[in-house]
LOTORSE-62519 format. One line per 2 residues: number of its first residue (from 1); their letters; for each residue y, z, x of C-alpha. Coordinates in steps of 0.5 Angstrom, whole numbers, plus 500, padded with zeros to 3 digits. Each point is the difference from the previous one (the first is absolute). Layout:
<pts>
NUM> a> Y Z X  ... $
</pts>
This chain:
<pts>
1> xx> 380 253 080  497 500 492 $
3> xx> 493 498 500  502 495 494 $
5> xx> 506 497 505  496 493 501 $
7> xx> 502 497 507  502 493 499 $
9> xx> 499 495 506  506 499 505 $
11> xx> 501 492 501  499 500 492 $
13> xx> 506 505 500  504 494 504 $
15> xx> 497 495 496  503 502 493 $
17> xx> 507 499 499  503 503 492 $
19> xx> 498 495 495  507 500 497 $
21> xx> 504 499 506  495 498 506 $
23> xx> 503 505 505  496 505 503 $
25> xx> 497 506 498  499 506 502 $
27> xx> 495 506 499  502 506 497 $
29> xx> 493 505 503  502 506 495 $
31> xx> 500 496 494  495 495 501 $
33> xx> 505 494 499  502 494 503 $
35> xx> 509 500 499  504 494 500 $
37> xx> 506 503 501  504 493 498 $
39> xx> 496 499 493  501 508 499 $
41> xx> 494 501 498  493 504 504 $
43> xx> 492 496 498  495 504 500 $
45> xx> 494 500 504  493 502 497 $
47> xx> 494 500 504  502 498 506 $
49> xx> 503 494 496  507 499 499 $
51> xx> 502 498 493  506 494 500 $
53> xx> 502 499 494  507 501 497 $
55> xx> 497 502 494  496 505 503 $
57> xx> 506 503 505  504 507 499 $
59> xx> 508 499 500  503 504 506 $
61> xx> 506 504 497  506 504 505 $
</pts>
């Protein structure tokens, strides 16, 4: 695993739901990301700490 990959809490990831939708969220460990798969969209996470703003969130395409 990459050094610069932060390890985020685990109760912390049950906690945290999608801002957009409310529903769950689930960690993508490759690209460092939290995905909603409802909302589309994949909020980063930087220095261990999970980034959930719309604003800041990566649109997920097919």
């Amino acid at each position: 695993m990459d050094e610069k990959l932060s390890k985020v809490d685990p109760k912390l990831l049950d906690l945290l739901v999608c801002p957009l939708t409310k529903g769950r969220l689930s960690l993508n460990r490759e690209s460092n990301e939290l995905i909603s798969e409802a909302a589309r969209l994949a909020y980063p996470i930087r220095d261990g700490i999970p980034i959930m703003l719309i604003s800041e969130a990566r649109k997920i395409f097919d």
